[in-house]
OpenMM code with the backbone's topology and positions (N, CA, C; nanometers):
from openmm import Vec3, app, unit

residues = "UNK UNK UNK UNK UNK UNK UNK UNK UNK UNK UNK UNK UNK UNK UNK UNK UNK UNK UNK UNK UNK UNK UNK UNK UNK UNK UNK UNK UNK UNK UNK UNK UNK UNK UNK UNK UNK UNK UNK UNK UNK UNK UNK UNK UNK UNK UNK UNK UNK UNK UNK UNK UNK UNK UNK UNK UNK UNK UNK UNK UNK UNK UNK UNK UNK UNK UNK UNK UNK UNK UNK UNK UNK UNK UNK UNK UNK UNK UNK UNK UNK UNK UNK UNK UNK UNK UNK UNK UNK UNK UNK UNK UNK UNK UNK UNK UNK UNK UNK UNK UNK UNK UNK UNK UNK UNK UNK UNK UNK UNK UNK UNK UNK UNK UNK UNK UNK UNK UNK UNK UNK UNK UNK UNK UNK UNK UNK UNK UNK UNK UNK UNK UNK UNK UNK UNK UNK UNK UNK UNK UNK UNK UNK UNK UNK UNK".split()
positions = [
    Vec3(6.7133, -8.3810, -17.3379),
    Vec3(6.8387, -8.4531, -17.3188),
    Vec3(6.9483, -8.3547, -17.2822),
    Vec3(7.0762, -8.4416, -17.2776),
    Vec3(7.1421, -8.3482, -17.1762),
    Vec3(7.3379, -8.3905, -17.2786),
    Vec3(7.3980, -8.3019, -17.2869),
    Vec3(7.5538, -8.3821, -17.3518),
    Vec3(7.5822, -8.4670, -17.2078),
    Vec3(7.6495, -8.5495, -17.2529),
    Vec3(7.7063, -8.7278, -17.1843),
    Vec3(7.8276, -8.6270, -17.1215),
    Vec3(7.8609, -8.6206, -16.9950),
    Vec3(7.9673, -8.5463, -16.9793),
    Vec3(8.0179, -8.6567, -16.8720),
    Vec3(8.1769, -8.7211, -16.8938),
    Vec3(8.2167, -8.7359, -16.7530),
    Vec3(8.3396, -8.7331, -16.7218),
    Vec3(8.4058, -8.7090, -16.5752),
    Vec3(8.5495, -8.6575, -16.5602),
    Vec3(8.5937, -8.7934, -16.4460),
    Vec3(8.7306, -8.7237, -16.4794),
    Vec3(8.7806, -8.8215, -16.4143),
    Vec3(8.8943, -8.7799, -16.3472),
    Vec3(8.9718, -8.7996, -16.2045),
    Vec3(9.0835, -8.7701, -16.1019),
    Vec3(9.1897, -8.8486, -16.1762),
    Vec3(9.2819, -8.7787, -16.2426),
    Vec3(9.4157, -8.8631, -16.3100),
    Vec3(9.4990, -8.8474, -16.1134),
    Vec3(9.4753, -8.7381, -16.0753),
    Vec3(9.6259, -8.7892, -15.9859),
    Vec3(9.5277, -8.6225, -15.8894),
    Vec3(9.5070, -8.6538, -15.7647),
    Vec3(9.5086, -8.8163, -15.7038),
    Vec3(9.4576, -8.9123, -15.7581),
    Vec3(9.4398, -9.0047, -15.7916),
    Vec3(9.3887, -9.1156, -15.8626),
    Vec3(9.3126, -9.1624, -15.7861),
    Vec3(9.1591, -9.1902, -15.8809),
    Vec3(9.0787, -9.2478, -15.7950),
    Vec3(9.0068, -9.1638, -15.6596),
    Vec3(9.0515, -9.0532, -15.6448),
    Vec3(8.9913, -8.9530, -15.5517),
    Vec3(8.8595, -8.9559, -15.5605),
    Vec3(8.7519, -9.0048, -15.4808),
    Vec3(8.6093, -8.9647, -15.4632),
    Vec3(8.5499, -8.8058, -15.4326),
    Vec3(8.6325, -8.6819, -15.4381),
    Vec3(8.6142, -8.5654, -15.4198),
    Vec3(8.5864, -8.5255, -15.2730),
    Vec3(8.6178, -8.6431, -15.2001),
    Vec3(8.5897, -8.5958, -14.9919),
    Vec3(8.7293, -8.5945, -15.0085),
    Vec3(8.6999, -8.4276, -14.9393),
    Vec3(8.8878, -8.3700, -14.9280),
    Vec3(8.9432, -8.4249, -14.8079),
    Vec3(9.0377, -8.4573, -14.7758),
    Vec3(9.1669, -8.5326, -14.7152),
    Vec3(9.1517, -8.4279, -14.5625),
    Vec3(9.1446, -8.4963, -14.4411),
    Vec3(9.1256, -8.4249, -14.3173),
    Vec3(9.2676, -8.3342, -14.3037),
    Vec3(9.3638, -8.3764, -14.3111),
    Vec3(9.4619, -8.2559, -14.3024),
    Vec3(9.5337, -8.2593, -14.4386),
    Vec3(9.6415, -8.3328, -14.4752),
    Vec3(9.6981, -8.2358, -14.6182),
    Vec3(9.6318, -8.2958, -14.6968),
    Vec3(9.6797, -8.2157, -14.7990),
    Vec3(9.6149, -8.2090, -14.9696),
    Vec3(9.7219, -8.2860, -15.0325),
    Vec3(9.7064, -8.1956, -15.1612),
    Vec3(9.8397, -8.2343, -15.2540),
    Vec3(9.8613, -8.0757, -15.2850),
    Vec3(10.0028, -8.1050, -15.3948),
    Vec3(10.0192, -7.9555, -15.4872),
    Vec3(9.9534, -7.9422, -15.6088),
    Vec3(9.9192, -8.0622, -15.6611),
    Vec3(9.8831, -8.0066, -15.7974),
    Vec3(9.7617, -8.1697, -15.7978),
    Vec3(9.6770, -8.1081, -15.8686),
    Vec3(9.6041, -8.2333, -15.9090),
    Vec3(9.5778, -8.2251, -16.0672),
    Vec3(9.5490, -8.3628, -16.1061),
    Vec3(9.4905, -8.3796, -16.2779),
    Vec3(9.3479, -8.4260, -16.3169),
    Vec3(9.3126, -8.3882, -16.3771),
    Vec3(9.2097, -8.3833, -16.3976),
    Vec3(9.1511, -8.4117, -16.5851),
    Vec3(9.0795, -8.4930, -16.6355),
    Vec3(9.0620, -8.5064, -16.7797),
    Vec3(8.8949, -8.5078, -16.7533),
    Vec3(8.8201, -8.4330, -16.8557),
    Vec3(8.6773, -8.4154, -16.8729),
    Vec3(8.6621, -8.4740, -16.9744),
    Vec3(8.5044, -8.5540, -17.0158),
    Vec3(8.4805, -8.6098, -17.1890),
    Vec3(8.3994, -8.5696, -17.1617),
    Vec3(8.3561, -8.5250, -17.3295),
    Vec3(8.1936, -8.4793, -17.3274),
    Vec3(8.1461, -8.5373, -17.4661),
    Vec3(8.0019, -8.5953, -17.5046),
    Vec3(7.9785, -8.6432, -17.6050),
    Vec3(7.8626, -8.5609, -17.6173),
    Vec3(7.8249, -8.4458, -17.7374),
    Vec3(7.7247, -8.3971, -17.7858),
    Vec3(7.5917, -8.4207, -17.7947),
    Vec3(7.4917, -8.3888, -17.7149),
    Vec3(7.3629, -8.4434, -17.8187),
    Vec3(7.3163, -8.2952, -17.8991),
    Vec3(7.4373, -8.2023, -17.8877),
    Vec3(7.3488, -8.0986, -17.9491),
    Vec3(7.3025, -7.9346, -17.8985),
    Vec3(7.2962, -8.0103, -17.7274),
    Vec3(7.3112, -7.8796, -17.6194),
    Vec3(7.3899, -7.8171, -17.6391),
    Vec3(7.4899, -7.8681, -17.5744),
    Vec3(7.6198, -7.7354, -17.4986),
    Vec3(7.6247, -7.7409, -17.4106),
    Vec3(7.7589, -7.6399, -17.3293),
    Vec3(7.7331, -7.6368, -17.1885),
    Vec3(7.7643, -7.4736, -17.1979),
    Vec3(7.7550, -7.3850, -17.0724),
    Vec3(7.7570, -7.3329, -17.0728),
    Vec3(7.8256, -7.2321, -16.9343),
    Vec3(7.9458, -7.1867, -16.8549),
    Vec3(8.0332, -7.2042, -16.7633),
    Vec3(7.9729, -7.3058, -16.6751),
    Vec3(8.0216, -7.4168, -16.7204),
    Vec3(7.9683, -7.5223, -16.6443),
    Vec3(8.1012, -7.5347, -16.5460),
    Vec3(8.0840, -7.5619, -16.3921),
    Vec3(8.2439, -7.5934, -16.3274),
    Vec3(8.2487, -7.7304, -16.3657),
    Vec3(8.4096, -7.7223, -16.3834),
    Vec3(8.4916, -7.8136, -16.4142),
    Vec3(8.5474, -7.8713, -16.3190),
    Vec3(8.6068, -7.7048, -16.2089),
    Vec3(8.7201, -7.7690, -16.1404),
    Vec3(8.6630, -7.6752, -16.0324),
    Vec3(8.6098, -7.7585, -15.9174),
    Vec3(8.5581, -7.6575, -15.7760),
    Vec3(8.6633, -7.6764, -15.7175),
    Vec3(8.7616, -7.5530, -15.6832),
    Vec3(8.8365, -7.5267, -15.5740),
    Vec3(8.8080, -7.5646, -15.4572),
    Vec3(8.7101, -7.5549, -15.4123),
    Vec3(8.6796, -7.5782, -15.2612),
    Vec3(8.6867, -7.7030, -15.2406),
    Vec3(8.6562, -7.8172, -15.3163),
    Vec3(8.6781, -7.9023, -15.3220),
    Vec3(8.7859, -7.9827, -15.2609),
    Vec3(8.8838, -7.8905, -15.3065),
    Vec3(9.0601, -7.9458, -15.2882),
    Vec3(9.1116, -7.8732, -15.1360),
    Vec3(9.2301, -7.9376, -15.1291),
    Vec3(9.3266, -7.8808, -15.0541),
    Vec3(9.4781, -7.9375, -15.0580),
    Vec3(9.4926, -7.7632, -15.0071),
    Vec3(9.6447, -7.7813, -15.0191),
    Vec3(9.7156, -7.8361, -14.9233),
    Vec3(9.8464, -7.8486, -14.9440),
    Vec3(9.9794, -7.9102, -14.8825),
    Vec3(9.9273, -7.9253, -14.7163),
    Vec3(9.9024, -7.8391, -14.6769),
    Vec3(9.8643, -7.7727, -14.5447),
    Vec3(9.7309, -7.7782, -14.4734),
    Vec3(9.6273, -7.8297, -14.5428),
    Vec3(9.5328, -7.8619, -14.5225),
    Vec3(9.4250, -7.7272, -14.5872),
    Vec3(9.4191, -7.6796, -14.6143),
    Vec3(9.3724, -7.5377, -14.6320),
    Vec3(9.3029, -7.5748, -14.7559),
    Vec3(9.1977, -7.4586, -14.8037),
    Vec3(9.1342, -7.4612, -14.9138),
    Vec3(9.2536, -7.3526, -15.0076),
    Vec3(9.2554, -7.4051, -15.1188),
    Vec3(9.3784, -7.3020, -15.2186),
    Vec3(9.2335, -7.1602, -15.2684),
    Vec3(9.3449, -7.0979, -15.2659),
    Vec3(9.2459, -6.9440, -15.3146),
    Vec3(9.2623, -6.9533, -15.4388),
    Vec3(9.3645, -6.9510, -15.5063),
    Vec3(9.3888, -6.9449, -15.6393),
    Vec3(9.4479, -7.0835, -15.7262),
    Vec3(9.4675, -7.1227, -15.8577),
    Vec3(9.5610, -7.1987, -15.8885),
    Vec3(9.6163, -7.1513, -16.0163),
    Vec3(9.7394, -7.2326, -16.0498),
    Vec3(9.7981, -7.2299, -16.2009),
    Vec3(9.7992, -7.3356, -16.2528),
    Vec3(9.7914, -7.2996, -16.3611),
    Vec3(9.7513, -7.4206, -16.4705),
    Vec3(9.8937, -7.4215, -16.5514),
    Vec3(9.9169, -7.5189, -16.5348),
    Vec3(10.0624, -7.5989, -16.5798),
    Vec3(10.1105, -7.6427, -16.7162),
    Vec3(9.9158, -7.7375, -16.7295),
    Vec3(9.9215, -7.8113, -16.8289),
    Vec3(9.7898, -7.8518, -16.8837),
    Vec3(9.7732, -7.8269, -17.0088),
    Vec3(9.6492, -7.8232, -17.0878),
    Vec3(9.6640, -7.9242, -17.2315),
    Vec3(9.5815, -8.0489, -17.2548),
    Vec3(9.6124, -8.1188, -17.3601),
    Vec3(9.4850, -8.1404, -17.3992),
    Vec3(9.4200, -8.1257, -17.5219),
    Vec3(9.2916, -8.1515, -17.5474),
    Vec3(9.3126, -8.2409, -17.7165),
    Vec3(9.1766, -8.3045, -17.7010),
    Vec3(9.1571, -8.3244, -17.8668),
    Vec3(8.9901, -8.3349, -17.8801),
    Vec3(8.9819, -8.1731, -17.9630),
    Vec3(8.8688, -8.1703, -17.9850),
    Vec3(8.7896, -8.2164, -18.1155),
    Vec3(8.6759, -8.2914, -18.1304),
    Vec3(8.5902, -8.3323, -18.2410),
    Vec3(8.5264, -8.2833, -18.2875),
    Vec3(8.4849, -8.1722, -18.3828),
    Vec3(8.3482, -8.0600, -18.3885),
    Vec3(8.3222, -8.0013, -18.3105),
    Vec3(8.2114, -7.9050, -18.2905),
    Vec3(8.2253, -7.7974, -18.2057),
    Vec3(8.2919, -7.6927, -18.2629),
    Vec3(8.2342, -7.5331, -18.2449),
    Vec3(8.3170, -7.4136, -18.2948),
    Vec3(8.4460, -7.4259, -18.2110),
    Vec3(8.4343, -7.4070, -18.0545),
    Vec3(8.5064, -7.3974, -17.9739),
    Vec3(8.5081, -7.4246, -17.8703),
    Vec3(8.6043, -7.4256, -17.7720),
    Vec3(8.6026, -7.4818, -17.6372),
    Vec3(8.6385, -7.3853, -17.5506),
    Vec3(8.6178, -7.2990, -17.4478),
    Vec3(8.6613, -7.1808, -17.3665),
    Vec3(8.6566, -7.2050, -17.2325),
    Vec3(8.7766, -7.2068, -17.1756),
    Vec3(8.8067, -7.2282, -17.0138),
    Vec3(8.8267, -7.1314, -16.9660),
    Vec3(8.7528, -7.1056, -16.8737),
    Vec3(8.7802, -6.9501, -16.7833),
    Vec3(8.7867, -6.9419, -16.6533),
    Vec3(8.8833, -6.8418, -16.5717),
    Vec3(8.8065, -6.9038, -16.4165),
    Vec3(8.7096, -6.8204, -16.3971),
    Vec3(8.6302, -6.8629, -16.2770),
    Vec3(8.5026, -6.7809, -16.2538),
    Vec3(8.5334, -6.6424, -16.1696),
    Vec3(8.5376, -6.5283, -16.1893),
    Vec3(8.6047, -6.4313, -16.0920),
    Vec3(8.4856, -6.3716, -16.1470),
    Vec3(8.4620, -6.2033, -16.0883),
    Vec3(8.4248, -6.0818, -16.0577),
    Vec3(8.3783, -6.0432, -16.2337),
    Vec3(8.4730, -6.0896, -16.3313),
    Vec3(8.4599, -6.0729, -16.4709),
    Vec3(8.5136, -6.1696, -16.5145),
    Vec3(8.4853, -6.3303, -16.5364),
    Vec3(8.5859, -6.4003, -16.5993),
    Vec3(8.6816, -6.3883, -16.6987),
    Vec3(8.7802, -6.4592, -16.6117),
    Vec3(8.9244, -6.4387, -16.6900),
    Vec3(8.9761, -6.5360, -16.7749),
    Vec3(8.9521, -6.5050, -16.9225),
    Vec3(8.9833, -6.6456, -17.0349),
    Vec3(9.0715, -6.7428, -16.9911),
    Vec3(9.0978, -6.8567, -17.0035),
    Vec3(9.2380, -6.8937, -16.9417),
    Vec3(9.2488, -6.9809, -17.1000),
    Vec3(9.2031, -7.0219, -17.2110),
    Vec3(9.2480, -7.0861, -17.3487),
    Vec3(9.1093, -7.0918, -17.4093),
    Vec3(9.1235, -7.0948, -17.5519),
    Vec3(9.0011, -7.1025, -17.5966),
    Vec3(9.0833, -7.2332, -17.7430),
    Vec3(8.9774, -7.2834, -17.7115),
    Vec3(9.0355, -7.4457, -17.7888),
    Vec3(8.9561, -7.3953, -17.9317),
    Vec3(9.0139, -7.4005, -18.0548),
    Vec3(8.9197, -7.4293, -18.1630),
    Vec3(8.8694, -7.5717, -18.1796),
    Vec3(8.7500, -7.6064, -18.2669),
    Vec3(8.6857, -7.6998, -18.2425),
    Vec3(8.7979, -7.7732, -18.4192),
    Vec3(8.7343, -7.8817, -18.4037),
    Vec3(8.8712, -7.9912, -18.4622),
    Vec3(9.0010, -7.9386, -18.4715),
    Vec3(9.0532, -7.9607, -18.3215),
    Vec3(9.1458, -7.9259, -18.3008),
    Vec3(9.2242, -8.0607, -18.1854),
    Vec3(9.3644, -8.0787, -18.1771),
    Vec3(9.4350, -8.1282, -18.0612),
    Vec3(9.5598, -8.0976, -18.0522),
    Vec3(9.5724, -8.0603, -17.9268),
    Vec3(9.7366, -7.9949, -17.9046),
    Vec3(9.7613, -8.0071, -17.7320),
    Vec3(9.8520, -7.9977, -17.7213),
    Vec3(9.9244, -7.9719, -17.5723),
    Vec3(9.9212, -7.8267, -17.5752),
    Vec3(9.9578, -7.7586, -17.4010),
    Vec3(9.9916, -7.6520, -17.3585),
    Vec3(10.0727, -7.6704, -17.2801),
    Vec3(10.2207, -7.6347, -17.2846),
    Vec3(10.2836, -7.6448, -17.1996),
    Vec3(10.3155, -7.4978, -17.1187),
    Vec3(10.2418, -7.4375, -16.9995),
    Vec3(10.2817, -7.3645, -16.9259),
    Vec3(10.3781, -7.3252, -16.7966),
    Vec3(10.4691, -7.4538, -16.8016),
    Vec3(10.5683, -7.4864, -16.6923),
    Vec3(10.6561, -7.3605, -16.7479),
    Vec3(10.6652, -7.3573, -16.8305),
    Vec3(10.7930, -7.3351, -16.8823),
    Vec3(10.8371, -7.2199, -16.8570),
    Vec3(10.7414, -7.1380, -16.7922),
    Vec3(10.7392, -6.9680, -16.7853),
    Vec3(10.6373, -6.9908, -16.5955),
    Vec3(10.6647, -7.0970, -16.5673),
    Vec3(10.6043, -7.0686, -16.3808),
    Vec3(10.4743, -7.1147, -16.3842),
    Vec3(10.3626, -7.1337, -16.4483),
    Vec3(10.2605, -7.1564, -16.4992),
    Vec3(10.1247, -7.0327, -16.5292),
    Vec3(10.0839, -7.0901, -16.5944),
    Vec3(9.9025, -6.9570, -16.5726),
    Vec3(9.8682, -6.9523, -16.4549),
    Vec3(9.8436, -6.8268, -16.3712),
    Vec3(9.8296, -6.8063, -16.2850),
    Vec3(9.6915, -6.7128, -16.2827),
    Vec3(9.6056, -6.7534, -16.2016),
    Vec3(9.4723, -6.7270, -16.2073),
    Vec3(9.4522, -6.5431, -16.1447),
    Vec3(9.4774, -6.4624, -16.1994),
    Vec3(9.4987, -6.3219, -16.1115),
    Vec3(9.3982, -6.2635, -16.0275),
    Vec3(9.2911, -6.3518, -16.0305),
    Vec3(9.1909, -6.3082, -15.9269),
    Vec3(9.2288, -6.3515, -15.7539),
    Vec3(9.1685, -6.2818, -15.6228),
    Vec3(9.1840, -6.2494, -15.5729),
    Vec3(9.0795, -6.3459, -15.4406),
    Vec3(9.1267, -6.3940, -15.3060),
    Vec3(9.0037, -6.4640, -15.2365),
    Vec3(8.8970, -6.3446, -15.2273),
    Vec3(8.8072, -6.4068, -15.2302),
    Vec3(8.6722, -6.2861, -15.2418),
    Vec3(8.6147, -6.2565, -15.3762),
    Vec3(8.6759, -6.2702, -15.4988),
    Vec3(8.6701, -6.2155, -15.6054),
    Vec3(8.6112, -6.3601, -15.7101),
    Vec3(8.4649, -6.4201, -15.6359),
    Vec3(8.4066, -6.4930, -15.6861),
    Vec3(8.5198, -6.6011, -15.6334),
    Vec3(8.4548, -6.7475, -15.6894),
    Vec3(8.4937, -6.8796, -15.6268),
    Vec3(8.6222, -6.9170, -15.7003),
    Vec3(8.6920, -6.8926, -15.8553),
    Vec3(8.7956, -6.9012, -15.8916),
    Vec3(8.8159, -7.0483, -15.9061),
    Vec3(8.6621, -7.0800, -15.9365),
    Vec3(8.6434, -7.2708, -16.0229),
    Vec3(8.7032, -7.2294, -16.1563),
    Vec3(8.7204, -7.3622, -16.2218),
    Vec3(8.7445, -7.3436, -16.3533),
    Vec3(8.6201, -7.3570, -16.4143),
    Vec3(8.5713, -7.2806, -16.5331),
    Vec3(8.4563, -7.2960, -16.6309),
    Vec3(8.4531, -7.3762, -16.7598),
    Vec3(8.3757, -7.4184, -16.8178),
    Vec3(8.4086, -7.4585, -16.9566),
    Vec3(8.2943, -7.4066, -17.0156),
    Vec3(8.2592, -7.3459, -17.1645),
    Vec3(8.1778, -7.2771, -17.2101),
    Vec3(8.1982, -7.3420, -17.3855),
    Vec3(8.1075, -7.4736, -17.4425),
    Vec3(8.0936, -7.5151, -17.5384),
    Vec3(8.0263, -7.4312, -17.6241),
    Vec3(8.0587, -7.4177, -17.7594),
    Vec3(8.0506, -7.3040, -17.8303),
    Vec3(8.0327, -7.3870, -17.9616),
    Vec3(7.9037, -7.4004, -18.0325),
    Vec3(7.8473, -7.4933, -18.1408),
    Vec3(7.8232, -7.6021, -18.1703),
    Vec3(7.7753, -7.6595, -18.0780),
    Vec3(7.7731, -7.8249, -18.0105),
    Vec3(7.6820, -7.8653, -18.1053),
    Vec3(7.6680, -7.9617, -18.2072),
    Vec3(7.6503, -8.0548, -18.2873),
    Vec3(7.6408, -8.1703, -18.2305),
    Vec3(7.5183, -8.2576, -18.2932),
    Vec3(7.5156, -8.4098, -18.1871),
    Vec3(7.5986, -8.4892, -18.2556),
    Vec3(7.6297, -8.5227, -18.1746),
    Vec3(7.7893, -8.6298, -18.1926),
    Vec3(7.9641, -8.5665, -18.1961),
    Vec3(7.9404, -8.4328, -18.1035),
    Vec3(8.0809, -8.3633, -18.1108),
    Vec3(8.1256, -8.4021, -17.9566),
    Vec3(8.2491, -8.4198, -17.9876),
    Vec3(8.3320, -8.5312, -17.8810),
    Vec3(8.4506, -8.3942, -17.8037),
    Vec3(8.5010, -8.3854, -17.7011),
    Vec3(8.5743, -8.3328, -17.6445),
    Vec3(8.6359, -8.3829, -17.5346),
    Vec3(8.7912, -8.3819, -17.5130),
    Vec3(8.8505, -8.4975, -17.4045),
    Vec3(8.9387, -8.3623, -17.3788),
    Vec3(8.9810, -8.2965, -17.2235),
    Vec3(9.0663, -8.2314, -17.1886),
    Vec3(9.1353, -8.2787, -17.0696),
    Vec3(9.2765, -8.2903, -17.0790),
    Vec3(9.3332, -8.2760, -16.9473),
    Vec3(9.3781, -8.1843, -16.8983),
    Vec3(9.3844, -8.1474, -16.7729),
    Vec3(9.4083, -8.0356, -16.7146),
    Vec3(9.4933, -8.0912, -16.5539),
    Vec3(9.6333, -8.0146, -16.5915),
    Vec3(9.6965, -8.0410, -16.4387),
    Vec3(9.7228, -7.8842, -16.4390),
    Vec3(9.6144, -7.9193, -16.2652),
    Vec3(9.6289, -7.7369, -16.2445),
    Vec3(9.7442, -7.7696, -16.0585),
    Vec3(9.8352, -7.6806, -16.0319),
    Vec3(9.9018, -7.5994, -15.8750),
    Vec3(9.8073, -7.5623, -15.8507),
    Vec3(9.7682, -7.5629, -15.6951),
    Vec3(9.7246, -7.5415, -15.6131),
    Vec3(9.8006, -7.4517, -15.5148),
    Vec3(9.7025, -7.2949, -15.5106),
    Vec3(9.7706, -7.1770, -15.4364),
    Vec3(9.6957, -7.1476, -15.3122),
    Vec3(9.7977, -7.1185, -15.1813),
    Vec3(9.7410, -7.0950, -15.0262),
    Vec3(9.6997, -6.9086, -15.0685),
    Vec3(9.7748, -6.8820, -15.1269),
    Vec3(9.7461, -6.7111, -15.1518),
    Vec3(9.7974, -6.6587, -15.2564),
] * unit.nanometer
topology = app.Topology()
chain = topology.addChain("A")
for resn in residues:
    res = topology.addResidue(resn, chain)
    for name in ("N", "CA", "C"):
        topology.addAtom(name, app.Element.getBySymbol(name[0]), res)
């Protein structure tokens, strides 16, 4: 068996993941659930960059993460990273835990890896998965041309 995982496009809303022939957006949202049987996951992507595009039509090299709200159910922990050359932590959730992140407030998290320097998806890496441990994250990440 496999954990029940499924996500969902808060904004664009309803986005089927076929990127837009010329513009994008700036920022998209994004919320993941996952229901335990016990597995885990392990840098599983969350969030494929390539996927998207920006303002301009372009694939974004990098993004910042704005905004982070989770409420986690069991589980040690929850760890988001992007995928670069050496992944770079971007929050590590304790498990029964729920809180906001507000990163506006300071320009946002900004992913410091580099085009070339691996794909710069977001990861998620479940850390003591128990069957029946529940996890809901939203994530509104900016979208960067360079």
């Amino acid at each position: 068996m496999a954990d029940t995982v499924s996500e969902q496009w808060v904004y664009p809303p309803n986005w089927d993941e076929n990127p837009p022939n010329k513009n994008g957006w700036r920022r998209v949202v994004k919320m993941i659930r996952c229901v335990s049987d016990g597995t885990g996951e392990t840098d599983v992507v969350k969030l494929d960059i390539s996927e998207l595009r920006c303002l301009n039509g372009s694939i974004p090299t990098r993004t910042v993460i704005e905004y982070i709200s989770y409420d986690v159910k069991g589980f040690t922990s929850i760890l988001l990273e992007w995928d670069r050359a050496a992944n770079v932590p971007i929050l590590t959730i304790g498990g029964d835990s729920q809180n906001s992140v507000d990163f506006k407030e300071f320009g946002g998290l900004v992913d410091p890896g580099e085009e070339g320097d691996r794909t710069g998806d977001i990861l998620l890496t479940s850390n003591g998965a128990d069957v029946g441990d529940i996890y809901n994250i939203l994530i509104c990440v900016r979208l960067k041309e360079r």
